[in-house]
N, CA, C and O atoms as a MOPAC input file, in Angstrom:
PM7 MOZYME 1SCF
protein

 N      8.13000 1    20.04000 1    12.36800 1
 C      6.71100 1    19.72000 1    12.43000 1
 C      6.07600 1    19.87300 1    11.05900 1
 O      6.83500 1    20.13900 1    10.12700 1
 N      4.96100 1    19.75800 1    10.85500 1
 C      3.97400 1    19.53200 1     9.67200 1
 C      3.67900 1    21.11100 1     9.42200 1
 O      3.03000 1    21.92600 1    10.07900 1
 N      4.38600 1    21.21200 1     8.25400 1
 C      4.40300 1    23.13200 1     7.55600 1
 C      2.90100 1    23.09600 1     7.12700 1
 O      2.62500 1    23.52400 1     6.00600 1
 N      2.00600 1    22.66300 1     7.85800 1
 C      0.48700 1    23.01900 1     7.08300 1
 C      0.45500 1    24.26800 1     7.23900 1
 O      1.39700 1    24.64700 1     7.93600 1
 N     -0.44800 1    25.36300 1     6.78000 1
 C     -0.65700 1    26.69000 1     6.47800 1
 C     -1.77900 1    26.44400 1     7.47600 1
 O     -2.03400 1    27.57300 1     7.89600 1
 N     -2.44200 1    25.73500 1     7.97500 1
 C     -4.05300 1    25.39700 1     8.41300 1
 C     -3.63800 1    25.20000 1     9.58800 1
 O     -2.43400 1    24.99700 1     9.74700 1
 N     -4.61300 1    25.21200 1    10.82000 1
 C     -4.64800 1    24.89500 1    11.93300 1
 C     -4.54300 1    23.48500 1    12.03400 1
 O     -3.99800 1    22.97100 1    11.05800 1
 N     -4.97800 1    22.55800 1    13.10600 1
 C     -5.12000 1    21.22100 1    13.22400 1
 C     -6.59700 1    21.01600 1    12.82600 1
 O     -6.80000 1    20.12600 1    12.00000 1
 N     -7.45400 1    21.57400 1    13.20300 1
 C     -9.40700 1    21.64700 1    12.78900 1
 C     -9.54100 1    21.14500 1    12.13900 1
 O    -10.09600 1    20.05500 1    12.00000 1
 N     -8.42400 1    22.66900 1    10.70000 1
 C     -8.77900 1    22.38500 1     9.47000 1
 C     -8.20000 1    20.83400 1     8.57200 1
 O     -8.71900 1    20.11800 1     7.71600 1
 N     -7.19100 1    20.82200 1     9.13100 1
 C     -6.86700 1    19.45300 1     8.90200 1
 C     -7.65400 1    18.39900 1     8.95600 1
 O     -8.14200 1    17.76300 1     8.02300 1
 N     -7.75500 1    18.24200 1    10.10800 1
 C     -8.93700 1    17.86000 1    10.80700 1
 C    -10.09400 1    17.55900 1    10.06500 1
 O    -10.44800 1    16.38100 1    10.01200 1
 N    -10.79900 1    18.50300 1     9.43200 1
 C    -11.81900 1    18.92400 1     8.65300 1
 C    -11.45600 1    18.38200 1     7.21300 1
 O    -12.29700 1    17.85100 1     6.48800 1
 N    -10.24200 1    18.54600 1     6.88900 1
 C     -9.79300 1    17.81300 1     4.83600 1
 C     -9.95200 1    16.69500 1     5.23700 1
 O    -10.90400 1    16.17900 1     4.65200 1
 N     -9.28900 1    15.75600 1     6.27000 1
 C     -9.27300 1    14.17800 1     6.28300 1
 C    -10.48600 1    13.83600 1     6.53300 1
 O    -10.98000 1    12.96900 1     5.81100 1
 N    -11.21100 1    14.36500 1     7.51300 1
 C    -12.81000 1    13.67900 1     7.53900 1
 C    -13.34400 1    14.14000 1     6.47400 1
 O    -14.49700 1    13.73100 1     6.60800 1
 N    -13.30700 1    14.93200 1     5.12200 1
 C    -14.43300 1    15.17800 1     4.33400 1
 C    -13.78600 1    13.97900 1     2.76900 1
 O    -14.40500 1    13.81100 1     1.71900 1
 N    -12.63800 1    13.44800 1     3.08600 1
 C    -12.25000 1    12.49600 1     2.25200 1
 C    -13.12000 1    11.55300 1     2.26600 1
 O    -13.48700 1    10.94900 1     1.25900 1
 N    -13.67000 1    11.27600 1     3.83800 1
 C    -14.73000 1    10.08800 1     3.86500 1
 C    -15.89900 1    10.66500 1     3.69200 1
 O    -16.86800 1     9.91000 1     3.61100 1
 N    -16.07100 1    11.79200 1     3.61400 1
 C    -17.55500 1    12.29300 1     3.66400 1
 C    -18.28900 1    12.66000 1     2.05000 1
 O    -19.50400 1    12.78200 1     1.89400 1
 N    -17.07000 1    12.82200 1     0.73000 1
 C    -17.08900 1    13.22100 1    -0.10100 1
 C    -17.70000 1    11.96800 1    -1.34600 1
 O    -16.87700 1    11.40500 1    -2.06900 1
 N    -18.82600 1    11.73300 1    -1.42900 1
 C    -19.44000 1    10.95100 1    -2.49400 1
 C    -18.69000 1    10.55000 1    -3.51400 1
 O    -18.86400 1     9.39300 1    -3.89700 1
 N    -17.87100 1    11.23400 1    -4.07100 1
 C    -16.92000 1    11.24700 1    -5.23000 1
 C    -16.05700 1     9.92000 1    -4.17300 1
 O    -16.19600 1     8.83500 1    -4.73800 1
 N    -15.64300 1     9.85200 1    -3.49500 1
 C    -14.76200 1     8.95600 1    -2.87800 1
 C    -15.09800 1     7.31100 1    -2.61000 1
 O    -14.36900 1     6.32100 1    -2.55300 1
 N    -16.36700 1     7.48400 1    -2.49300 1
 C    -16.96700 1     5.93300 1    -3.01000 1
 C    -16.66000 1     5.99100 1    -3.90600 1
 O    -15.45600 1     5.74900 1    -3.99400 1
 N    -17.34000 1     6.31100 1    -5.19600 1
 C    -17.56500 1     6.27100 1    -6.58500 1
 C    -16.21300 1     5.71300 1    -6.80400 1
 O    -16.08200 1     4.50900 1    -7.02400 1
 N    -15.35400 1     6.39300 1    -6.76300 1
 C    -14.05500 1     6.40600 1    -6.74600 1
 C    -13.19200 1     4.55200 1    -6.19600 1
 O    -12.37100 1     3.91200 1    -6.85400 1
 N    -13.78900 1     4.19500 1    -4.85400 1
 C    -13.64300 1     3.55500 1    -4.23200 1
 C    -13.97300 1     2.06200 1    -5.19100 1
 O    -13.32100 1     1.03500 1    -5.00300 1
 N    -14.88200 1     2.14500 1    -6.03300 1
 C    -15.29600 1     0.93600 1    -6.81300 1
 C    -15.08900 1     1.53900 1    -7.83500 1
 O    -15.45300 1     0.70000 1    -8.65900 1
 N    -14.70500 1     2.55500 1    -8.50600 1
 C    -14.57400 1     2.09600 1    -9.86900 1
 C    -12.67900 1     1.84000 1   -10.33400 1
 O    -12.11600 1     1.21400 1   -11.23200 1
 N    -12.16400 1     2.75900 1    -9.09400 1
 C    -10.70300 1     2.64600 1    -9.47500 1
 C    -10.28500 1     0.97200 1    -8.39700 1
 O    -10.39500 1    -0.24200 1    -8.56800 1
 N     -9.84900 1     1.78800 1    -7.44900 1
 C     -9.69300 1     0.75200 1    -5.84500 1
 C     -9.71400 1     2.07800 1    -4.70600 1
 O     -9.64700 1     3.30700 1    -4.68000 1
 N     -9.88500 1     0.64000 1    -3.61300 1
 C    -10.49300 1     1.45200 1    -2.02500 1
 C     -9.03100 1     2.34600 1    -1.69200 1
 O     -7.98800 1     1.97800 1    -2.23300 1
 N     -9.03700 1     3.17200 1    -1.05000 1
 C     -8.01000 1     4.13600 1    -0.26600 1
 C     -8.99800 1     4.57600 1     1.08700 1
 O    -10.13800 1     5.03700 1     1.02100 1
 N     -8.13500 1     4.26500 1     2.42700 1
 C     -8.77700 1     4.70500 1     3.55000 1
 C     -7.59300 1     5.65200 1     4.24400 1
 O     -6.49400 1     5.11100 1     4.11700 1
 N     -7.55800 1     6.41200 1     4.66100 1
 C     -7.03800 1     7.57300 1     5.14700 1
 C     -6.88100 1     7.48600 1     6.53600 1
 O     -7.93100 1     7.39200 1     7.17000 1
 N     -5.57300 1     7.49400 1     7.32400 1
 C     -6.20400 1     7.61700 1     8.79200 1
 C     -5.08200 1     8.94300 1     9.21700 1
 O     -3.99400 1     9.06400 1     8.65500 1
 N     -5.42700 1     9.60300 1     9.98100 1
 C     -4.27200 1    10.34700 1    10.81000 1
 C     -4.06300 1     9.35200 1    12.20200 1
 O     -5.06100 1     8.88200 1    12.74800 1
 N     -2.99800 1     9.13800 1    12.60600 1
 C     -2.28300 1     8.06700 1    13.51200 1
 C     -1.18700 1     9.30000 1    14.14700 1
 O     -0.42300 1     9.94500 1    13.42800 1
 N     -1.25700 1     9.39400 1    15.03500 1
 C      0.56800 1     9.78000 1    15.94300 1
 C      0.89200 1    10.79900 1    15.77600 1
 O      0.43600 1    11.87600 1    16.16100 1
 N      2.18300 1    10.39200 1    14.84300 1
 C      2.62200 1    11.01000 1    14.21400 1
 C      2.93100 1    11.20500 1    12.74700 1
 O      4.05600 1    11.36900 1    12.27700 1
 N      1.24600 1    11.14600 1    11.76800 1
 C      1.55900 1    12.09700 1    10.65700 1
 C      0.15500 1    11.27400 1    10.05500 1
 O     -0.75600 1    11.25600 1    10.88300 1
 N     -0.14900 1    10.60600 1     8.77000 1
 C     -1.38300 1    10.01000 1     8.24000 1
 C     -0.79400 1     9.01100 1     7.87200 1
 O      0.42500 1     8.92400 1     8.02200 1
 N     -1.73800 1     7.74300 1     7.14200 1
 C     -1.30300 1     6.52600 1     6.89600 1
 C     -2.58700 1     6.41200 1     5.92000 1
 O     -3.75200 1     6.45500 1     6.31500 1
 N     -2.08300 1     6.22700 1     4.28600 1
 C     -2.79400 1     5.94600 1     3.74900 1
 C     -2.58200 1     4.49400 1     3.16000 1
 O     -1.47400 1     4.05300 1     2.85600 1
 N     -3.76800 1     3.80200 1     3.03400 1
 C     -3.92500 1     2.15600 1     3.09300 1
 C     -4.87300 1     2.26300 1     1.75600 1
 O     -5.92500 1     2.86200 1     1.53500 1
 N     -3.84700 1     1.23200 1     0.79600 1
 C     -5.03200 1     1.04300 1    -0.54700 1
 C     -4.76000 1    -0.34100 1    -1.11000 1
 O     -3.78400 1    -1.09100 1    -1.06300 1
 N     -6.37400 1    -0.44000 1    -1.84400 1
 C     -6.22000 1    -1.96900 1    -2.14300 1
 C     -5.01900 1    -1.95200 1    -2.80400 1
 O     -4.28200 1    -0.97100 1    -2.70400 1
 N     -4.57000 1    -3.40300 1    -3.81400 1
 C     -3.45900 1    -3.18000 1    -4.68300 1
 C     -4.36400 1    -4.13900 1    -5.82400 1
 O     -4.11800 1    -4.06600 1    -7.02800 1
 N     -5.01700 1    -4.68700 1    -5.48600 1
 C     -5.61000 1    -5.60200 1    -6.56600 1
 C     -5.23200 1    -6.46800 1    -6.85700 1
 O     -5.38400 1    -6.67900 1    -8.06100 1
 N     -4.52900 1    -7.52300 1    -6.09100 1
 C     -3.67500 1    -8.49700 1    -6.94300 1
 C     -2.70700 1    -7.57900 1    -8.28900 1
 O     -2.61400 1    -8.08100 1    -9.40900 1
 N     -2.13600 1    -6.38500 1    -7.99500 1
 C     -1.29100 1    -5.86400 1    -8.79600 1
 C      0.28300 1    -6.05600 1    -8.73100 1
 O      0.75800 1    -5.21700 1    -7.96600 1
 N      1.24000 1    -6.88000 1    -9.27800 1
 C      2.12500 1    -7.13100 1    -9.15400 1
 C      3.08900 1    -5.53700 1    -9.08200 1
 O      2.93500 1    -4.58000 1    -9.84100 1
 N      3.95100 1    -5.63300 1    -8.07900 1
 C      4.82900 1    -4.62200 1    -7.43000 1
 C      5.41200 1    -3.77000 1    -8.05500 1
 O      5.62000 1    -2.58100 1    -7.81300 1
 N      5.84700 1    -4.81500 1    -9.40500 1
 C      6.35500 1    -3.71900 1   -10.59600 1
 C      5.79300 1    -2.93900 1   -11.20300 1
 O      6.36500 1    -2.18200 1   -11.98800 1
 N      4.29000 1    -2.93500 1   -10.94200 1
 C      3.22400 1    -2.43600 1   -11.68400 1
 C      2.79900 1    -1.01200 1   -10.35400 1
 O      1.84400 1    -0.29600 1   -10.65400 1
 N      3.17700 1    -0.85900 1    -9.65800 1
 C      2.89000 1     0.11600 1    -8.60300 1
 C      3.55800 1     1.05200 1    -8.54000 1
 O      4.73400 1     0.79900 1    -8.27500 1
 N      3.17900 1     2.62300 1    -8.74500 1
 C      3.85300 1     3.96100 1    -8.74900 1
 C      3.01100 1     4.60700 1    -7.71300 1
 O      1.83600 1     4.49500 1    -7.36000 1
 N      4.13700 1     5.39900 1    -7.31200 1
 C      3.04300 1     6.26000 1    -6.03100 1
 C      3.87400 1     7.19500 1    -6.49700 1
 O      4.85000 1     6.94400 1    -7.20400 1
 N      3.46200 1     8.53600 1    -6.05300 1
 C      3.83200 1    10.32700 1    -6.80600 1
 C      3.41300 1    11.06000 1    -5.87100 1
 O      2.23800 1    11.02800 1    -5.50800 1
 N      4.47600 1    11.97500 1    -5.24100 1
 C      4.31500 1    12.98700 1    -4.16700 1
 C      4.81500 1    14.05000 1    -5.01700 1
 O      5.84300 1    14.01800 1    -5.69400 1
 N      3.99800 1    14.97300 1    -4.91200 1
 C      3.86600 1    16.49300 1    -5.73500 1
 C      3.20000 1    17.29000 1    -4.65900 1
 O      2.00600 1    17.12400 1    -4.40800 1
 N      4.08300 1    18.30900 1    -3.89900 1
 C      3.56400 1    19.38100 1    -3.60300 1
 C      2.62800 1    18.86700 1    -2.40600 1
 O      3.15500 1    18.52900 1    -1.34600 1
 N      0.73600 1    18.78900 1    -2.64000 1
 C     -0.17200 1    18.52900 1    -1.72100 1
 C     -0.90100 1    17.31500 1    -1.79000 1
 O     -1.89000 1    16.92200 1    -1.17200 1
 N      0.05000 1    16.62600 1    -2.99200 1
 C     -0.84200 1    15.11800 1    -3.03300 1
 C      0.15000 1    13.97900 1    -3.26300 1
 O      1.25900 1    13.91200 1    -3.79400 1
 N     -0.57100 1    13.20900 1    -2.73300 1
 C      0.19500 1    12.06600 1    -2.71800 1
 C     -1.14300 1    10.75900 1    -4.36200 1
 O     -2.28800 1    10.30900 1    -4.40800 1
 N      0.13700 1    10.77900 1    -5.29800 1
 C     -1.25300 1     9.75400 1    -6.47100 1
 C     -0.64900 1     8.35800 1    -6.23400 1
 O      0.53800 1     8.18100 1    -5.95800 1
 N     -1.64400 1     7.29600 1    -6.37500 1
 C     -0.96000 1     5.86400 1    -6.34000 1
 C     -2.05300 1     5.27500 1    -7.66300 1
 O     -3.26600 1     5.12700 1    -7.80800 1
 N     -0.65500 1     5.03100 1    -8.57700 1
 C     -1.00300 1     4.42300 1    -9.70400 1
 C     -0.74500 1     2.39100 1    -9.85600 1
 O      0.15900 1     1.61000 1    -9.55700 1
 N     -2.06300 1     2.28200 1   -10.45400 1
 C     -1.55600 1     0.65000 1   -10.52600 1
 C     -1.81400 1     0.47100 1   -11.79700 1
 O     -2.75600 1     0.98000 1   -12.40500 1
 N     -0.77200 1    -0.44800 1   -12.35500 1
 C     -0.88500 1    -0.21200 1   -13.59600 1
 C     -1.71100 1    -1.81700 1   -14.23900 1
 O     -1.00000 1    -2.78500 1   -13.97100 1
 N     -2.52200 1    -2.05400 1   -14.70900 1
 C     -3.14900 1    -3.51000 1   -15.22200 1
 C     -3.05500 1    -3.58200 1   -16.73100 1
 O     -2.71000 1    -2.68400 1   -17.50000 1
 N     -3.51900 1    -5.12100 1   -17.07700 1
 C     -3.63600 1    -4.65100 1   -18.28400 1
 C     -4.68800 1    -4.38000 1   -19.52400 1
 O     -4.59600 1    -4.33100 1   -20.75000 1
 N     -6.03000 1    -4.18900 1   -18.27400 1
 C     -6.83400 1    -3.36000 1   -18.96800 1
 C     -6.85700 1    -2.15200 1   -18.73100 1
 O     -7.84500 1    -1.44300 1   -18.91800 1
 N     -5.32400 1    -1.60700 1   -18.10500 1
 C     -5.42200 1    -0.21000 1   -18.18600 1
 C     -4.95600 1     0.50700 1   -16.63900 1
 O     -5.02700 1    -0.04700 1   -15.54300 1
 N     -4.45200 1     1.94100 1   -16.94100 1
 C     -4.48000 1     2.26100 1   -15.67500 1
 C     -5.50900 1     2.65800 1   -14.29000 1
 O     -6.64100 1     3.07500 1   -14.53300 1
 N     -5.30300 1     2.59000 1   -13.63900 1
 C     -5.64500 1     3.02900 1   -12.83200 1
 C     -5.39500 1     3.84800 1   -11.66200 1
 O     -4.72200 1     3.27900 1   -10.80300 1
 N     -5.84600 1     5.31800 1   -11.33900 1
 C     -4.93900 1     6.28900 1   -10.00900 1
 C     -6.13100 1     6.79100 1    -9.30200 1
 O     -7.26300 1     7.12600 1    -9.65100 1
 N     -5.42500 1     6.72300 1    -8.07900 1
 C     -5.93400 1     7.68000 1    -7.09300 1
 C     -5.24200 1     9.01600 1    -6.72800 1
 O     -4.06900 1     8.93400 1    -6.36300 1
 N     -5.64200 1     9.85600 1    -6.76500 1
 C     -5.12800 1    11.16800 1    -5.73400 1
 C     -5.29200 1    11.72000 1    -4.59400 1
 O     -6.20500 1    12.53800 1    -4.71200 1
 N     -4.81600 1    11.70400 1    -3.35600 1
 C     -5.25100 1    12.30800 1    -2.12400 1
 C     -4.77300 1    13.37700 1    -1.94100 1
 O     -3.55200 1    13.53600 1    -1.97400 1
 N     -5.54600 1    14.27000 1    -1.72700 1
 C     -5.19600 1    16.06800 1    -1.55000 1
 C     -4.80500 1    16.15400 1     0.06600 1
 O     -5.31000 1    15.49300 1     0.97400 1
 N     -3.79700 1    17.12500 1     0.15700 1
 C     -3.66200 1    17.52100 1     1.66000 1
 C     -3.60700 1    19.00100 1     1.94200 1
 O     -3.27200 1    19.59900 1     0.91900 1
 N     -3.81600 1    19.80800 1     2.96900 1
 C     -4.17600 1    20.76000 1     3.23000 1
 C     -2.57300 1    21.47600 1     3.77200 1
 O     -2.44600 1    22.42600 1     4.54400 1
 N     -1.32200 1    20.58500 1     3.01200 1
 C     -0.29400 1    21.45400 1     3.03500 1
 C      0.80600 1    20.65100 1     1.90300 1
 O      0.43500 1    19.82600 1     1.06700 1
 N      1.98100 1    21.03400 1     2.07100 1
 C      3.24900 1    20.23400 1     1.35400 1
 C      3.57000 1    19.23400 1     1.86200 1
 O      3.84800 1    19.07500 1     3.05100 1
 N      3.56400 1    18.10800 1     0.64800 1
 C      3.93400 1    16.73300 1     1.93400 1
 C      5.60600 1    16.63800 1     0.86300 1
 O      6.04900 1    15.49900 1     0.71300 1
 N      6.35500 1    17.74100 1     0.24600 1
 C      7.71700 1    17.82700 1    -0.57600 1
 C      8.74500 1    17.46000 1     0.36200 1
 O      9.79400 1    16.98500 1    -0.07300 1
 N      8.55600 1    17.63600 1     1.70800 1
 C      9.61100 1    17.73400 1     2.58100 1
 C      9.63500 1    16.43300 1     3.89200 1
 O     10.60000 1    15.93500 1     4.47300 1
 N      8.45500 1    16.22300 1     4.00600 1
 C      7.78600 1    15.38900 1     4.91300 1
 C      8.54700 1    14.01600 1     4.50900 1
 O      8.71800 1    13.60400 1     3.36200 1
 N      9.01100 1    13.33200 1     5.85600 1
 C      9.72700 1    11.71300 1     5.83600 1
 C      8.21200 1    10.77300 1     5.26700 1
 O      7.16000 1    10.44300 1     5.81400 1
 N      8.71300 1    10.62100 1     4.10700 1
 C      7.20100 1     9.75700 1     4.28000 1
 C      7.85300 1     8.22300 1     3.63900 1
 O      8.96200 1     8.27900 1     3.10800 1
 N      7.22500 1     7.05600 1     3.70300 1
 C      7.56300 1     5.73100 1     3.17200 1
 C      6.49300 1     4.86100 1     2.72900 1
 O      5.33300 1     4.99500 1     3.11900 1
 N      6.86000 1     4.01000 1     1.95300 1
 C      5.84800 1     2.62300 1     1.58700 1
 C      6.08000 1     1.65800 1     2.05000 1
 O      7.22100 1     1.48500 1     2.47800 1
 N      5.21300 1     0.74200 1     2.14900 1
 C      5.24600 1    -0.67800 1     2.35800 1
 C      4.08600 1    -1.69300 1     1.50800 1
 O      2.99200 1    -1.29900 1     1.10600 1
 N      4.62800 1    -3.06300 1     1.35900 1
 C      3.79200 1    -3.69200 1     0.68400 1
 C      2.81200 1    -4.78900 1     1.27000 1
 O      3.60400 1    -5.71200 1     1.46000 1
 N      1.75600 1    -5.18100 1     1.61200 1
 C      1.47900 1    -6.09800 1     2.24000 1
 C      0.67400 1    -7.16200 1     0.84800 1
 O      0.73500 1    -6.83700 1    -0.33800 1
 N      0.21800 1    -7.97900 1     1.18100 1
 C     -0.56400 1    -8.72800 1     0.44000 1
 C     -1.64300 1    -8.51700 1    -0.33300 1
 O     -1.97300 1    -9.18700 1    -1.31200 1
 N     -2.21700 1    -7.53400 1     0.13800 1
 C     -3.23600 1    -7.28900 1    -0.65000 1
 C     -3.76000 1    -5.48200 1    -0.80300 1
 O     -4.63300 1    -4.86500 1    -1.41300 1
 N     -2.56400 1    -5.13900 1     0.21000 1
 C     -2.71500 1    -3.26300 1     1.21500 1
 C     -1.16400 1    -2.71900 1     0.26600 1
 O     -0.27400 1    -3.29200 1    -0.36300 1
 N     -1.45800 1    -1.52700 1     0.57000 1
 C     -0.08400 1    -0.96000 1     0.06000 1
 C     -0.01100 1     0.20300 1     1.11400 1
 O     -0.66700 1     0.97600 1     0.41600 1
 N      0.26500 1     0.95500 1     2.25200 1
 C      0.56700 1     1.47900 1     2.98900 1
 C      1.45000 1     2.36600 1     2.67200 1
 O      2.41700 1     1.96400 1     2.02500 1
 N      1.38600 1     3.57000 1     2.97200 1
 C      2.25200 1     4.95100 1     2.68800 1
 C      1.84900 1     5.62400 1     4.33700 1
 O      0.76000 1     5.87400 1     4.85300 1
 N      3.09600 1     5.75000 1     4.78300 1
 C      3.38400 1     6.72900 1     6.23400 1
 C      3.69600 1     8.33300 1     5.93200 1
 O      4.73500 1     8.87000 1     5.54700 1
 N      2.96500 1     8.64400 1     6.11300 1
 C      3.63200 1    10.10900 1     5.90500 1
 C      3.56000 1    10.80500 1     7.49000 1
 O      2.76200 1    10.93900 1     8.41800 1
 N      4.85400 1    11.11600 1     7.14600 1
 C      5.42700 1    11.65800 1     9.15200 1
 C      5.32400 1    13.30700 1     8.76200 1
 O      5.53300 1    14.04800 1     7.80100 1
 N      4.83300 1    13.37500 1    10.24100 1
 C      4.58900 1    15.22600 1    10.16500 1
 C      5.39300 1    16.06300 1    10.37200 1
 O      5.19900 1    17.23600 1    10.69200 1
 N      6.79400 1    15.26700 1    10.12700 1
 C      8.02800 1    15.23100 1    10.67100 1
 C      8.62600 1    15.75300 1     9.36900 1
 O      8.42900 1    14.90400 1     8.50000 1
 N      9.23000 1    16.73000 1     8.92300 1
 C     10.51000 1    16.98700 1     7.48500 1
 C     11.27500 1    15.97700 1     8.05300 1
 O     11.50900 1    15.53300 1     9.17600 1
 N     11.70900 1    15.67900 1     6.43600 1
 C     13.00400 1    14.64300 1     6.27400 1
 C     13.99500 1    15.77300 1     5.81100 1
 O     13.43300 1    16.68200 1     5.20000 1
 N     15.18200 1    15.88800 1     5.95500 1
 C     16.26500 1    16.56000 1     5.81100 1
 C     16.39800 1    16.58700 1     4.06400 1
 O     16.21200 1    17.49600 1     3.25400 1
 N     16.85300 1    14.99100 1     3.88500 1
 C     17.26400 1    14.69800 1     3.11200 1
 C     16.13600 1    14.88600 1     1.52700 1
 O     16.55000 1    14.93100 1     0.36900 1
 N     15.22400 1    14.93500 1     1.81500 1
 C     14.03600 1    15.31800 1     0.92600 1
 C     13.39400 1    16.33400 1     0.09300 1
 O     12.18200 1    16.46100 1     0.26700 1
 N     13.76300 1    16.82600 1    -0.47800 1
 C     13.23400 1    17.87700 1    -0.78600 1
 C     12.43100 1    18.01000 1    -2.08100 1
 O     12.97800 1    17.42300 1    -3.01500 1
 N     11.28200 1    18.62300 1    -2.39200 1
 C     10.78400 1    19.03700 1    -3.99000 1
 C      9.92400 1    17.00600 1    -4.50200 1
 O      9.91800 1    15.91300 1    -3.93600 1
 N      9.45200 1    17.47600 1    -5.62300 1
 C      8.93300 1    15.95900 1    -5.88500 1
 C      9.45600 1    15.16700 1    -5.88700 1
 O     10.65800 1    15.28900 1    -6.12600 1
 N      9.05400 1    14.21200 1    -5.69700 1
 C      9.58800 1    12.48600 1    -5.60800 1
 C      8.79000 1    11.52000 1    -6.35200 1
 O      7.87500 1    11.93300 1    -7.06500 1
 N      9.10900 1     9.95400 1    -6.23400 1
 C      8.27900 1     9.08200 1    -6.89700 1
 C      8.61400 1     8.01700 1    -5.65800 1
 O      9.68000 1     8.13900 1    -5.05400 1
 N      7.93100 1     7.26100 1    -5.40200 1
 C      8.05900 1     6.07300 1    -4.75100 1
 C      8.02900 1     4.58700 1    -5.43500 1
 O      7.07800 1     4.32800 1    -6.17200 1
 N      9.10800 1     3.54100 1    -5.19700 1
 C      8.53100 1     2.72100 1    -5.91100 1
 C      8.64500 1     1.18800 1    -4.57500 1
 O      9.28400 1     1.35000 1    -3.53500 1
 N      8.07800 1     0.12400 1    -4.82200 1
 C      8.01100 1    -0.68000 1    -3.38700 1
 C      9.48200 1    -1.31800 1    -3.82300 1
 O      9.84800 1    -1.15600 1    -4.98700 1
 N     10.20700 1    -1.94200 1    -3.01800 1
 C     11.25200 1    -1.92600 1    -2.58000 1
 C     11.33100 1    -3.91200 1    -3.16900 1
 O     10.46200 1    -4.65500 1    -2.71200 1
 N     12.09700 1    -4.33200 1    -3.85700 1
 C     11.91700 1    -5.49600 1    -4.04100 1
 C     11.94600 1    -6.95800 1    -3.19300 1
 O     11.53000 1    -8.09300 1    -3.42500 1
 N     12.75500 1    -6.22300 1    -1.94600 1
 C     12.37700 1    -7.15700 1    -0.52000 1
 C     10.95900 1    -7.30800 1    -0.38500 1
 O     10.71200 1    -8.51300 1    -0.33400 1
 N     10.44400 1    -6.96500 1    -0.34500 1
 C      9.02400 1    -6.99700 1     0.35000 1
 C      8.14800 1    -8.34700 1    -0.60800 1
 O      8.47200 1    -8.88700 1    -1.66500 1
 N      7.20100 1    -8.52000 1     0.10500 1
 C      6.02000 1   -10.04700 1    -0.47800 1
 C      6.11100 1    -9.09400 1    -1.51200 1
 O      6.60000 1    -7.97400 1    -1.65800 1
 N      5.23100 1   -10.23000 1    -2.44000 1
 C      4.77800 1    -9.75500 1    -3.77300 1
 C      2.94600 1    -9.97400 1    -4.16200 1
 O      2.49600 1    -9.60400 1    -5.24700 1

């Protein structure tokens, strides 16, 4: 299960104040949009991509955040989403859609996982 240190509330309480937190608009137009959902089993974070070609897309799991970098060429651009535990161990994945970039994170440990990672989209996928 999901090693949060926090109850479900408090959880509960970090993901709704992502939408509640002013900084997160701001954020929302000056970098790109990120919407947050908890689903099932674990969260699903959904972000624009910008017309950013695939090769240009880094995502970074460290510890309690998950960053998704797009890289342009007036420059970079990242987001960071904080979580209210370790997502080091957690099965988590990407996907690419057309215009969305989707990250699953299951509340589920992956065995095989451990300590930081990098994600990169998988060259099957649209572009």
């Amino acid at each position: 299960m999901c090693t949060s240190r926090w109850g479900h509330e408090q959880e509960n309480y970090i993901v709704g104040s992502f939408y509640l937190d002013p900084f997160t608009t701001y954020l929302d137009e000056k970098e790109f949009r990120v919407d947050l959902f908890e689903v099932d089993e674990g969260y699903l974070i959904e972000a624009e991509r910008k017309e950013t070609p695939k090769d240009h897309i880094f995502i970074e799991i460290n510890d309690d955040y998950c960053a998704i970098m797009l890289h342009h060429p007036a420059g970079l651009k990242e987001r960071k989403i904080l979580f209210p535990f370790s997502l080091e161990e957690l099965a988590i994945h990407a996907e690419l859609e057309d215009e969305h970039i989707q990250i699953f994170i299951s509340k589920h440990a992956c065995p095989m996982q451990k300590g930081p990672f990098s994600l990169w989209i998988p060259r099957t996928e649209a572009t």
